[in-house]
N, CA, C and O of each residue as an XYZ file, in Angstrom:
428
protein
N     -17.699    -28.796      3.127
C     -16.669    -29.062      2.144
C     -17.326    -29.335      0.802
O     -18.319    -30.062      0.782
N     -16.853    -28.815     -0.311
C     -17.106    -28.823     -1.679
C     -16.863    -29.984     -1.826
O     -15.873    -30.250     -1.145
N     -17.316    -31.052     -2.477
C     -17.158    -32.196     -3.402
C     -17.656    -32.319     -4.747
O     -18.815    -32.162     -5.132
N     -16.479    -32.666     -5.510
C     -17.461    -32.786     -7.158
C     -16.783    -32.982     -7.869
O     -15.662    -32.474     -7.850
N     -17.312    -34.051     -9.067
C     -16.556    -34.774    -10.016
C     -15.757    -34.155    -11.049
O     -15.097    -34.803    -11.862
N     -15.815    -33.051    -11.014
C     -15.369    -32.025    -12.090
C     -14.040    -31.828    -11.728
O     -13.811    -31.927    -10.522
N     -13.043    -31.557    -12.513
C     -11.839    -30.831    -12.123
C     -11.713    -29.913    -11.984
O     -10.545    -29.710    -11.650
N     -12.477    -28.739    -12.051
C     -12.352    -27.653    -11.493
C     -13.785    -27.127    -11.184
O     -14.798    -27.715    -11.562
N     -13.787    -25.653    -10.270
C     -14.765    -25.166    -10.095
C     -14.580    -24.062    -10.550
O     -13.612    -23.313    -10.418
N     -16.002    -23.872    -11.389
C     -16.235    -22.430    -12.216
C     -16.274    -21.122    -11.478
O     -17.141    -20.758    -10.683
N     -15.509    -20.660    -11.754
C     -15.752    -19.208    -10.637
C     -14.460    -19.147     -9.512
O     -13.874    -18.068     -9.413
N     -14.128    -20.002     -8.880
C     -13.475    -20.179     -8.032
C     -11.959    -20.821     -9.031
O     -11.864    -21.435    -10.094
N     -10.655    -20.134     -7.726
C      -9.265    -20.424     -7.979
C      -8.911    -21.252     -7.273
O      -9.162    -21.228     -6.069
N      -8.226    -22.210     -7.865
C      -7.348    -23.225     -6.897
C      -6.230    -22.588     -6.512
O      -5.718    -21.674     -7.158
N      -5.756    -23.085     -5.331
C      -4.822    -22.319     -4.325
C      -4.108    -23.370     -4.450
O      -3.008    -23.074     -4.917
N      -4.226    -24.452     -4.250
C      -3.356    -25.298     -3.855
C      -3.793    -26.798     -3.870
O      -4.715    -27.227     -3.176
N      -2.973    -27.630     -4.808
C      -3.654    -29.032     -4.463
C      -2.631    -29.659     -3.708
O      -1.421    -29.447     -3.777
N      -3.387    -30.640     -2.809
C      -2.479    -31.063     -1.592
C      -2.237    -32.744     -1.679
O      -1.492    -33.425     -0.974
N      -3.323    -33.275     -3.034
C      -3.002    -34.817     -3.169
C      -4.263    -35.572     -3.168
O      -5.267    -34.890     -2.963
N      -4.446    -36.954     -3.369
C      -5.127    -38.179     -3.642
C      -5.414    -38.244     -2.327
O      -4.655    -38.455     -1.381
N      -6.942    -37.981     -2.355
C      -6.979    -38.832     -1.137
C      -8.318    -40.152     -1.422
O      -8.666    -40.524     -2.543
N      -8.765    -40.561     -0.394
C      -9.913    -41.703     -0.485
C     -10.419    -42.343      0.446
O      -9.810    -42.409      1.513
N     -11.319    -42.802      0.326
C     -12.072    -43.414      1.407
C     -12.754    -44.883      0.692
O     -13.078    -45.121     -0.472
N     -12.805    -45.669      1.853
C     -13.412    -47.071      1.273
C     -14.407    -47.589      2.376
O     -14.318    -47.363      3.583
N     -15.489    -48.418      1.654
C     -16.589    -49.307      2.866
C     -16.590    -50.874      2.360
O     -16.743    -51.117      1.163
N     -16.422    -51.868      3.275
C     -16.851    -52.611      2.466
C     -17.966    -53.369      3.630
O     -17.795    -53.651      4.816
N     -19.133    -53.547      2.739
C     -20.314    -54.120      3.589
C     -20.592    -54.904      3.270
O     -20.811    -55.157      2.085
N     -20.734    -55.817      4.429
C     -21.614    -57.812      4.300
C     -23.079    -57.190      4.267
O     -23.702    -56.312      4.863
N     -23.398    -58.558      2.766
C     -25.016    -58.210      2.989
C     -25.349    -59.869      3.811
O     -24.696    -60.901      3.655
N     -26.320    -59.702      4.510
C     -26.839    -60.967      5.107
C     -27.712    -61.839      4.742
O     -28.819    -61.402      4.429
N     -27.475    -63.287      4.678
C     -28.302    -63.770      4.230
C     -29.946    -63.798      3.804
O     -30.494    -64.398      2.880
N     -30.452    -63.002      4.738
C     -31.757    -62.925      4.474
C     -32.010    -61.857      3.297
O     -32.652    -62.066      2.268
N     -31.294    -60.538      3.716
C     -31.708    -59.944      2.256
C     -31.402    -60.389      0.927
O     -32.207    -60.408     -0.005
N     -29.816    -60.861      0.870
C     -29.825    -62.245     -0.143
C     -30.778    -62.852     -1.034
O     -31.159    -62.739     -2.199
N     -30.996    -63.515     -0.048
C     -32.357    -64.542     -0.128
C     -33.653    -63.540     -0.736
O     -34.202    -63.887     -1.782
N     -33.945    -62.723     -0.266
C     -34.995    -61.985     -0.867
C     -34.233    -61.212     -2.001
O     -34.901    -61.207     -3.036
N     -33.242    -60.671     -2.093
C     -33.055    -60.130     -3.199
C     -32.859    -60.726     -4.310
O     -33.006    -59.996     -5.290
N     -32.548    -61.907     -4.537
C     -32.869    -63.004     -5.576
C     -34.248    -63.190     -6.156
O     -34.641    -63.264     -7.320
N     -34.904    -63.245     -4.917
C     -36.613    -63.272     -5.307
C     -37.166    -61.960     -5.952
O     -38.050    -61.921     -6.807
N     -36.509    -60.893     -5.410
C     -37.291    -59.744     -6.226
C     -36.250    -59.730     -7.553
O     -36.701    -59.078     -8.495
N     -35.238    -60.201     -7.726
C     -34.543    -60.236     -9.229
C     -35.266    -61.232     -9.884
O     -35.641    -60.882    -11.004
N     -35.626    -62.513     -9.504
C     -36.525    -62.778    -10.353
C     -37.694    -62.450    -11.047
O     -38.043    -62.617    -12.216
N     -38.219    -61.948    -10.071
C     -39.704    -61.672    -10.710
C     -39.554    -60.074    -11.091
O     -40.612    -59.448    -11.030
N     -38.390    -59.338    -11.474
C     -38.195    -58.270    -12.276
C     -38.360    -57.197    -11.281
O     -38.841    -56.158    -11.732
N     -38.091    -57.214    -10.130
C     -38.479    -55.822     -8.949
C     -37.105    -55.676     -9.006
O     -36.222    -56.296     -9.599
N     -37.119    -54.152     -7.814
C     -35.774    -53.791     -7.594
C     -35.543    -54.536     -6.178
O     -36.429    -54.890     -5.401
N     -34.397    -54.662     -6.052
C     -33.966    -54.683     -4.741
C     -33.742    -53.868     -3.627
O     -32.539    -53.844     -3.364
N     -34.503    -53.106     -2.775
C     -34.359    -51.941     -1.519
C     -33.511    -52.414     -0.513
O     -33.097    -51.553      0.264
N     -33.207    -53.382     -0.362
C     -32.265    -53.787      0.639
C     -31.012    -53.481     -0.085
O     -30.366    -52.570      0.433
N     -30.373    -54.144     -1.423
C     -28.889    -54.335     -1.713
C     -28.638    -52.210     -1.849
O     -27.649    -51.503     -1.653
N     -30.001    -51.901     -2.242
C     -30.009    -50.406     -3.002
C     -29.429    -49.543     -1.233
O     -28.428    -48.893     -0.932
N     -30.509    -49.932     -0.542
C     -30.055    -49.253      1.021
C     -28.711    -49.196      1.605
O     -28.247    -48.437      2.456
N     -28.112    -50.320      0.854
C     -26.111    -51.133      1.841
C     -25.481    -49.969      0.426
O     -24.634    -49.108      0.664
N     -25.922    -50.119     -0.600
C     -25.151    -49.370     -1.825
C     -24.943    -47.978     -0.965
O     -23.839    -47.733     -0.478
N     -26.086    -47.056     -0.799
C     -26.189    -45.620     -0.593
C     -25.214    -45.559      0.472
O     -24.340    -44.693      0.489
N     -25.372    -46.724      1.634
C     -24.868    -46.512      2.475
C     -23.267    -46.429      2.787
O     -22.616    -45.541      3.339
N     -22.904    -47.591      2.270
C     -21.224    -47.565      1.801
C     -20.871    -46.459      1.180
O     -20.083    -45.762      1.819
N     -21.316    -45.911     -0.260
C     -21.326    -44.816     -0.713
C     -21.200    -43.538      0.209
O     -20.083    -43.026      0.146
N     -21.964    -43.004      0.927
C     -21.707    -42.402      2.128
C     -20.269    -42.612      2.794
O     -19.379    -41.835      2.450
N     -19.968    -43.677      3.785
C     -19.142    -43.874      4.183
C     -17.762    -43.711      3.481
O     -16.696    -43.314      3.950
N     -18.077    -44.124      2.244
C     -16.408    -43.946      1.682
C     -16.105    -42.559      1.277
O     -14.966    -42.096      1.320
N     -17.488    -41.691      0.753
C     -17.426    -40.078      0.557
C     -16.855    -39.529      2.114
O     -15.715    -39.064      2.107
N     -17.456    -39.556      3.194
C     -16.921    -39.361      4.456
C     -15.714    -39.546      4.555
O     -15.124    -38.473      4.429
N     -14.968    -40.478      4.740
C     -13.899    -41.041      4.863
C     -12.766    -40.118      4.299
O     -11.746    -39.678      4.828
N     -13.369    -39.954      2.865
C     -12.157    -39.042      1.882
C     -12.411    -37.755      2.532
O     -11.427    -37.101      2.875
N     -13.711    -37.244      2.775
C     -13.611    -35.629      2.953
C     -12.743    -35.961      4.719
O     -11.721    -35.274      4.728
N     -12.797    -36.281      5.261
C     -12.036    -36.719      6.598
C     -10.576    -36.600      5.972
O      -9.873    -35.660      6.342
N     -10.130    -37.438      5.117
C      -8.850    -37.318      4.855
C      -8.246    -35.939      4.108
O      -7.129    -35.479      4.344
N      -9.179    -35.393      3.191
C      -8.755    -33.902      3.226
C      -9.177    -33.403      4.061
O      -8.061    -32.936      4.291
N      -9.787    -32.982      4.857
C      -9.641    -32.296      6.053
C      -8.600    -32.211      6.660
O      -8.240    -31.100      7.047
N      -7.729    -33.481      6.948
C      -6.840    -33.768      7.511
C      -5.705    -33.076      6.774
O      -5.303    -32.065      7.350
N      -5.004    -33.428      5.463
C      -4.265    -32.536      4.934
C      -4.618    -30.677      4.605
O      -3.984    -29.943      3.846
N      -5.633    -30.373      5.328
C      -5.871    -28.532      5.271
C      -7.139    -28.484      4.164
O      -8.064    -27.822      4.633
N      -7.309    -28.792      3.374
C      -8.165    -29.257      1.901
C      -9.485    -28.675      2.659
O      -9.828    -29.050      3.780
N     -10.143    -27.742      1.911
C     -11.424    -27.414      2.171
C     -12.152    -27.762      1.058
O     -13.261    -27.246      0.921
N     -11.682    -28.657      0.110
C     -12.641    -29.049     -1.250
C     -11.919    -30.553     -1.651
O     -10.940    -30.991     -1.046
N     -12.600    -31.267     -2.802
C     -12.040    -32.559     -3.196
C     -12.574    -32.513     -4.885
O     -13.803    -32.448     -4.858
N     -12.221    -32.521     -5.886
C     -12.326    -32.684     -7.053
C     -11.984    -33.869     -7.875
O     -11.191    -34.720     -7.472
N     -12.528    -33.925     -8.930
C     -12.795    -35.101     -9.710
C     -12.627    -36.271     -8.857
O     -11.627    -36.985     -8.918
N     -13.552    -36.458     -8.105
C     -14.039    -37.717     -7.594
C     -14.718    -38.673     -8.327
O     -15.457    -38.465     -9.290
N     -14.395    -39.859     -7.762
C     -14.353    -41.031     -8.651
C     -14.947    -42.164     -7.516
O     -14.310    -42.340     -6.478
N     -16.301    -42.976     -7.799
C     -16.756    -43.679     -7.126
C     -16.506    -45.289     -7.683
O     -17.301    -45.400     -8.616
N     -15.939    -46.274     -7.568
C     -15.856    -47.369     -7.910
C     -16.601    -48.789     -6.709
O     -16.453    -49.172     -5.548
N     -17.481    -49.169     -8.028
C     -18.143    -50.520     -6.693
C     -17.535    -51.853     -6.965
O     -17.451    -52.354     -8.086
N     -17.305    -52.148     -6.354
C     -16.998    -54.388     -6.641
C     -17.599    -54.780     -5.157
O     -17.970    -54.376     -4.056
N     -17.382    -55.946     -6.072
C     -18.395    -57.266     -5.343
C     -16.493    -57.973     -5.039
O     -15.552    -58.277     -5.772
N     -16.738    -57.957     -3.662
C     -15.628    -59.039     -2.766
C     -15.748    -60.408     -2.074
O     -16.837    -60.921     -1.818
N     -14.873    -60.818     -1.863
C     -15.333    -61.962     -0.744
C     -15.760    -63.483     -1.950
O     -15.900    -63.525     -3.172
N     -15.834    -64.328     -1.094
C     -16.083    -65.587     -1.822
C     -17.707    -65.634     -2.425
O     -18.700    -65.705     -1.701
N     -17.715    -65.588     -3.649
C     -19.037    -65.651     -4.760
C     -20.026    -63.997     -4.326
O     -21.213    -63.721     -4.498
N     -18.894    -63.202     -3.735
C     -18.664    -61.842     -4.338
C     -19.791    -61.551     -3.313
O     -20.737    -61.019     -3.895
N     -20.061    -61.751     -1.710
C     -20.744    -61.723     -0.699
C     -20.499    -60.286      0.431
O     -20.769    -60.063      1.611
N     -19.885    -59.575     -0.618
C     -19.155    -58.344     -0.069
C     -19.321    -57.355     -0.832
O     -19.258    -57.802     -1.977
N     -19.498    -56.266     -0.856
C     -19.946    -54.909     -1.861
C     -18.728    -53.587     -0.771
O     -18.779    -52.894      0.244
N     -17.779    -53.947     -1.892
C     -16.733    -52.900     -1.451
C     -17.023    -51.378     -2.472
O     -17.004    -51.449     -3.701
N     -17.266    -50.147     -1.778
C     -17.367    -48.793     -2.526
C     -15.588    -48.093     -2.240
O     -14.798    -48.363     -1.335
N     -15.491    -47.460     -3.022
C     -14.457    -46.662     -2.816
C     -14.148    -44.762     -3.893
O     -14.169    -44.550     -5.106
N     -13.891    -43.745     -2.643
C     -14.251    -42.708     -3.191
C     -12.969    -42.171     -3.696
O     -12.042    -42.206     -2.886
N     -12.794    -41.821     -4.534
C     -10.997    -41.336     -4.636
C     -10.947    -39.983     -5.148
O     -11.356    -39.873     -6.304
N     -10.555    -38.942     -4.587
C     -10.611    -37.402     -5.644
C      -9.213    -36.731     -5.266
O      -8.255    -37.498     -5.169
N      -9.051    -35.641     -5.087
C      -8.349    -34.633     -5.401
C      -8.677    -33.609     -4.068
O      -9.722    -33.038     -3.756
N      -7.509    -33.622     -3.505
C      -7.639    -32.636     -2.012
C      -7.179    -31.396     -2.632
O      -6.124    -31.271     -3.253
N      -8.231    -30.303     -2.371
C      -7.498    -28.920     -3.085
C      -7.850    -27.786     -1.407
O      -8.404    -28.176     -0.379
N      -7.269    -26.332     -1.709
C      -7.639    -25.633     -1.188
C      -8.327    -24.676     -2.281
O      -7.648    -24.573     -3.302
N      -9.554    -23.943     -2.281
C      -9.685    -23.175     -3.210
C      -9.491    -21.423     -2.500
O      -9.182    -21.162     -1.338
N      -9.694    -20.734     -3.271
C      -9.777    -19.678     -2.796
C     -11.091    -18.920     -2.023
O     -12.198    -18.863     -2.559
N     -10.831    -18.407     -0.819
C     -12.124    -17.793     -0.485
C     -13.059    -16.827     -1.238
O     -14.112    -16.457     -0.719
């Protein structure tokens, strides 16, 4: 399945758009990486742990949406839109969410 932030694809005809769809993750990070990821924000490093739960949610919520066009016939998803927040009490939660455009294009 085609995915991509663009509203349209060059070359190719839209047949048919079928609607909004989306997908969401939201992942607990655990105390220990926490705890270390503070320490490498201090002393100016990156964080590989919070960066690893990011990619990963990310994933999951892209999945999720191409699952849901699939489901309505959609062999593509356009202008997708990735949004992150921090949930949960003192924001102990990293919710992703993918939102685009279920199309059919032409073969």
């Amino acid at each position: 399945m085609l995915v991509t932030t663009t509203n349209n694809i060059e070359g190719r005809k839209i047949t048919k758009y079928l609607g909004l769809v989306s997908g969401e993750a939201i992942m607990g990070a655990n105390i220990f990486k926490d705890f270390f990821a503070g320490i490498r924000d201090i002393v100016g490093g990156r964080s590989a742990a919070y960066e690893k739960e990011l990619r990963r949610a990310k994933d999951i919520a892209i999945q999720e949406m191409i699952e849901q066009a699939r489901q309505l016939g959609g062999n593509s998803v356009i202008a997708v839109d990735l949004d992150y927040e921090t949930v949960g009490q003192g924001g102990s939660m990293l919710m992703v969410t993918a939102s685009g455009t279920a199309i059919i294009l032409e073969d």
